[in-house]
N, C-alpha and C positions, 0 to 999 in steps of 0.2 A: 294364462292369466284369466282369461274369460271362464273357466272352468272353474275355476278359484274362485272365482265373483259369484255364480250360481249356485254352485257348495254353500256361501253362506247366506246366499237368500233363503234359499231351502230351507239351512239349519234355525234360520230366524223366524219363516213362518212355520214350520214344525214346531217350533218352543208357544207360539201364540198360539195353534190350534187350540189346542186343550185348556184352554180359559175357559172358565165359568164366570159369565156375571153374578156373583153373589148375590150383587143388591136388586138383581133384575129378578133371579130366583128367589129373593128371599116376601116380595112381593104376592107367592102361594103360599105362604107359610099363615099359618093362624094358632091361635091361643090352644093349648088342648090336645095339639097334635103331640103323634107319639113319637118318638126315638124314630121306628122304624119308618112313617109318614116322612120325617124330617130328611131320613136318608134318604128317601125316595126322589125329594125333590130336590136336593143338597150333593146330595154323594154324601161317601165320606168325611168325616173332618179331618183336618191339618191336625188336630190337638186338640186333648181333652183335659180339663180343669175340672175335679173331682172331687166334693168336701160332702159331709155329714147332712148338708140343708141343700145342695142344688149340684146340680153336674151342667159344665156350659162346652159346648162343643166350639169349636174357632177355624174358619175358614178364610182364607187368601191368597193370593196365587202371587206367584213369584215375581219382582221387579226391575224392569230391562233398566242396566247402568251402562250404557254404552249398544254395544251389541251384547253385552252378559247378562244375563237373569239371574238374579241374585231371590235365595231363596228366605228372604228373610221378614218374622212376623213385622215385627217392631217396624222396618218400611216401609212396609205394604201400605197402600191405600185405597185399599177394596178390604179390610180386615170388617169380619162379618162375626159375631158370637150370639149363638142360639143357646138358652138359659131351659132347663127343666128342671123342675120341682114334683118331687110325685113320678118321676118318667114323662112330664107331660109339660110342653114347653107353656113355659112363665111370659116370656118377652124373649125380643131380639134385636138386635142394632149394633151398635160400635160400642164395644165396652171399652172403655180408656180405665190405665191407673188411677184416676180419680173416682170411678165407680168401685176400684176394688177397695180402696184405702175407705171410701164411704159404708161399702158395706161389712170392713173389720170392725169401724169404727163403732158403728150400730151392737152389732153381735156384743162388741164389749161392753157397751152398755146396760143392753140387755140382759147379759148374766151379772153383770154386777147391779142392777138391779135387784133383781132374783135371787140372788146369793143373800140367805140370813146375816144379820150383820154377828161381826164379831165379839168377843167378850173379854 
């Protein structure tokens, strides 16, 4: 039984080594920097969001529910997204549904703006 208890200390601080504070890293990060700066100080991302005006990278690490790490974006509360434009980061913070829905919203405007009217 005691061997059994040790097993899952281990397996539990094995799963938290490899945490990265996002927000503690994202602290080096500055306007301009490139893709590969980013990675330098980031790691890789979880997930890439990739459209025609900006590519945003999204980093967070997984959430103990119990003794289980769940690997999931949408619960994380360390979720971290870095925004480039040009290849060269724009901003970065917490991007929420509400920033995405804000900036379709816009884009729509904008081309219909810009769009000749009809006849």
């Amino acid at each position: 039984m005691k061997r059994f208890g040790i097993f899952f200390v281990c397996l539990f601080l094995s799963g938290c080594a490899n945490r990265i504070d996002y927000n503690k890293a994202s602290l080096n990060l500055g306007l301009g920097m490139t893709k590969s700066e980013v990675q330098s100080i980031m790691g890789a991302p979880r997930r890439t969001d990739v459209n025609s005006d900006r590519e945003r990278w999204i980093y967070w690490n997984p959430v103990l529910i119990g003794f289980t790490p769940v690997d999931n974006e949408q619960l994380a509360q360390d979720r971290l997204v870095v925004t480039f434009v040009g290849g060269k980061v724009s901003k970065w913070g917490k991007q929420t549904i509400a920033d995405d829905i804000t900036e379709n919203t816009q884009k729509f405007y904008q081309g219909a703006l810009a769009a000749p009217p009809t006849k």
